[in-house]
C-alpha positions in Angstrom: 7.5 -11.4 -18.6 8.4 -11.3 -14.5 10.9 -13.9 -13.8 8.1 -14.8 -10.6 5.0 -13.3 -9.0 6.4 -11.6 -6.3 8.6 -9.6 -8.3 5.7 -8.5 -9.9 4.0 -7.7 -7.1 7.1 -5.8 -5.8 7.4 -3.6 -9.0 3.6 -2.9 -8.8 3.7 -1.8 -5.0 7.2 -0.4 -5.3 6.4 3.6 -4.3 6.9 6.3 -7.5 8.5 8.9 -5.9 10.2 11.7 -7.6 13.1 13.4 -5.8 12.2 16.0 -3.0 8.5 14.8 -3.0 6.8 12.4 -0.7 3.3 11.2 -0.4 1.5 10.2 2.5 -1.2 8.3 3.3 -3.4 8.4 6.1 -6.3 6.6 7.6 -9.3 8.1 7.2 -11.0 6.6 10.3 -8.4 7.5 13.2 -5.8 9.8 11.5 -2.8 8.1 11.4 -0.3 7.8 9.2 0.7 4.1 10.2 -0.7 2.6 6.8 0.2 -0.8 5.2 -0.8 -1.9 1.5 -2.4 -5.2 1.3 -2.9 -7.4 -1.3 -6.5 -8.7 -1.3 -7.7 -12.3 -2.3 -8.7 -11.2 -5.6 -5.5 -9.4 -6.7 -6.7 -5.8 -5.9 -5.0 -3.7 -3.2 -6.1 -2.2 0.0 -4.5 -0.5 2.6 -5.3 -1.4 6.6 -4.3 1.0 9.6 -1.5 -0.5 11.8 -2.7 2.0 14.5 -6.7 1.0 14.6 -7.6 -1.7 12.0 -9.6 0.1 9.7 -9.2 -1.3 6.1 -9.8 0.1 2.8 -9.2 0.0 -0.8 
């Protein structure tokens, strides 16, 4: 059991990245790569563009 929700939360967003590889996500509206994840009212994730606004899941 999480000692609290946000570490949770920061186990379930933390990135899983093996060594020497990198993933990266970009918007599919404008192109850029300036993508934050969200969490969304109902506990699923979405990611918005930093760049243009654009949000998706």
């Amino acid at each position: 059991m999480p000692g609290s929700i946000r570490e949770e939360a920061q186990r379930l967003l933390a990135p899983v990245v093996t060594p020497g590889t990198a993933t990266l996500l970009d918007c599919p509206s404008c192109g850029s790569l300036q993508v934050a994840q969200v969490l969304g009212d109902n506990g699923g994730i979405s990611f918005v563009c930093t760049t243009c606004g654009h949000i998706w899941s």
